[in-house]
C-alpha positions as CSV (number, residue, x, y, z in Angstrom):
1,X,0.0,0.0,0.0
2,X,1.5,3.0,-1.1
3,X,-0.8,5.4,0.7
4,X,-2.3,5.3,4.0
5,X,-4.6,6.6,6.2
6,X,-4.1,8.2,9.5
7,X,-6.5,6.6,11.9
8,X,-9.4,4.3,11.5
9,X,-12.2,3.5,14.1
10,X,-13.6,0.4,14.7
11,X,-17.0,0.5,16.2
12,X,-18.8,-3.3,17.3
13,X,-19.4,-4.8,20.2
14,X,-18.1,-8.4,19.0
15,X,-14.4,-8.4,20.0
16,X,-13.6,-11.2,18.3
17,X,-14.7,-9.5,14.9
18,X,-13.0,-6.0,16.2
19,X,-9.7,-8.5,16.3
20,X,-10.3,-9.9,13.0
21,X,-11.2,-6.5,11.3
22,X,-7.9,-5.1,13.1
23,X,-5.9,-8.0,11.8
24,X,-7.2,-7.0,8.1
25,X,-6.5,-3.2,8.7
26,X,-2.9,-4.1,9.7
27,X,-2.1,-6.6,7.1
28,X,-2.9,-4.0,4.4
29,X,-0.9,-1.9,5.7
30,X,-3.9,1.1,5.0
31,X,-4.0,2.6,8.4
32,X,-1.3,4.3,10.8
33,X,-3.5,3.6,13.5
34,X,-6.6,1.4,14.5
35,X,-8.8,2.2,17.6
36,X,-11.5,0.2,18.6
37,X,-15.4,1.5,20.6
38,X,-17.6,-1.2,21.7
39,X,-20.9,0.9,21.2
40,X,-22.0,3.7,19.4
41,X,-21.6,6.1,22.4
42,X,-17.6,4.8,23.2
43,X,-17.3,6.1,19.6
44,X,-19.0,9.3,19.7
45,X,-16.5,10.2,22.9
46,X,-13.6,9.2,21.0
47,X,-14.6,12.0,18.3
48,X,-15.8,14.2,20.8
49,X,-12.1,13.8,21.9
50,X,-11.2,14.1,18.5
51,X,-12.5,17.7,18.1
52,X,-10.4,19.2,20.9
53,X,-7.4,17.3,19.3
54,X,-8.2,17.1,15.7
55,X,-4.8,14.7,15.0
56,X,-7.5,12.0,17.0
57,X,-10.0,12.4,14.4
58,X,-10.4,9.2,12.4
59,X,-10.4,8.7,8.4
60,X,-12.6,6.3,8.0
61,X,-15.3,4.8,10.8
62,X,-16.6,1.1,10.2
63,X,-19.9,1.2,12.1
64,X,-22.1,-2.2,12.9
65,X,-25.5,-1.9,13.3
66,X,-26.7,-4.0,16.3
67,X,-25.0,-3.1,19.9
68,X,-25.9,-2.3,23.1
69,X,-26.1,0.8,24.6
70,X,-25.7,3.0,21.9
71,X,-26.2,1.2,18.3
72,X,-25.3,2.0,14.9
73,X,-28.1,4.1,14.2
74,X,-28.2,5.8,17.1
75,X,-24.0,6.6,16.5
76,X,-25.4,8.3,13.3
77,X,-27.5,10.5,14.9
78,X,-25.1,11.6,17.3
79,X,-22.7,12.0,14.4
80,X,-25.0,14.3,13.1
81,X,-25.1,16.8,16.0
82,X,-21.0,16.6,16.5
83,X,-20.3,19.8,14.5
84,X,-16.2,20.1,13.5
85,X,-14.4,21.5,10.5
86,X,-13.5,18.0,9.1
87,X,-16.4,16.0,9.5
88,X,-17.1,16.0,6.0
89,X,-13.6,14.5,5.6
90,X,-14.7,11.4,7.2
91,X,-15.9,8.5,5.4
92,X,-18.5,6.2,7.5
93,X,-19.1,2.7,6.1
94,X,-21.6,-0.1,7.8
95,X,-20.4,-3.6,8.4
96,X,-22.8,-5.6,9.5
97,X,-24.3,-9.0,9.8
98,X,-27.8,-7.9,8.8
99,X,-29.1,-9.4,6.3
100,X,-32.6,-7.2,6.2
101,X,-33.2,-5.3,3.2
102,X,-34.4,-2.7,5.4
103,X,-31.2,-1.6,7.2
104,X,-29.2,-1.0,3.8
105,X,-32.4,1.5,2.5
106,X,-32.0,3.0,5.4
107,X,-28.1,3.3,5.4
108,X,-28.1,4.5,1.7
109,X,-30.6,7.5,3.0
110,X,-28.1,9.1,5.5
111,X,-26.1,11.5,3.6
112,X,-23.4,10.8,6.8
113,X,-23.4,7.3,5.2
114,X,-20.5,6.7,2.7
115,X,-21.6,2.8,2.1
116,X,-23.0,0.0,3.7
117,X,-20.8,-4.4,3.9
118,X,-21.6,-7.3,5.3
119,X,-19.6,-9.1,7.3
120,X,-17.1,-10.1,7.9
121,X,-15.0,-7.6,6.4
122,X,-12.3,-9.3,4.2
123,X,-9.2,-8.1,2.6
124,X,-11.0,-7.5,-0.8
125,X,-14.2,-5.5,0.9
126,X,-11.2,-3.2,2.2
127,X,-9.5,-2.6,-0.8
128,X,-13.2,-2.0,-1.9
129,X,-13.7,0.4,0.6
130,X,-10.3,2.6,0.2
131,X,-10.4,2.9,-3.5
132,X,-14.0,4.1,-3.9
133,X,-13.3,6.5,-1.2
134,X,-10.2,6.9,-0.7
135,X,-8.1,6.8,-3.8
136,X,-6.1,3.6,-2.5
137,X,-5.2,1.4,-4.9
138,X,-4.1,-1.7,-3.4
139,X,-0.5,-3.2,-4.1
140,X,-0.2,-6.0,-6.0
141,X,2.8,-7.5,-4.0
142,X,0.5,-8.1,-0.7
């Protein structure tokens, strides 16, 4: 990978698939640094942390949909009300193991939505994910 991004935030509840996403993220070599929230409300404070020191800020956020405490959804709407000069700068992609219809309409209606994966995320569905929004083009020698 030629390029990478600065910081990318995990956000699910499983830790085994928080592991396995991490593992992905570090293999490609796309990310300087990977943090990890276990609900949508652990993320929100890690932004809200992020806007006093804008160097915490993530690039990209991969959000599942189903946790507890705060989920997915609710994250988004939270997201919403965070106001910060790069916010529009992030990219926020859901991962998750719905498989109802419903939730991806719903995703691809929220403009803070950049796309919507099932999981698990893979090595391809990353590449996926950094070249439609980042401009990564994966290297051929990994």
């Amino acid at each position: 990978m030629s390029q990478e991004l600065t910081r990318i935030l995990l956000v699910d509840d499983d830790r085994a698939v928080n592991f396995l996403n991490r593992y992905v993220i570090k293999k490609a070599c796309c990310a300087e640094y990977v943090q990890t929230a276990e609900n949508g409300q652990q993320a929100l404070d890690i932004l809200n942390l992020g806007i006093e020191h804008t160097d915490l800020l993530p690039d990209l956020i991969l959000v599942d949909i189903n946790m507890p405490c705060t989920d997915g959804w609710e994250f988004l709407e939270g997201f919403k009300r965070l106001e910060f000069d790069r916010k529009d700068k992030i990219k926020i992609v859901m991962i998750s193991s719905s498989i109802d219809a419903d939730d991806r309409t719903r995703a691809e209606r929220i403009s803070e939505v950049s796309g919507f994966m099932n999981k698990p995320l893979t090595p391809e569905k990353l590449d996926i994910i950094l070249q439609e929004h980042f401009d990564i083009v994966p290297s051929p020698y990994q």
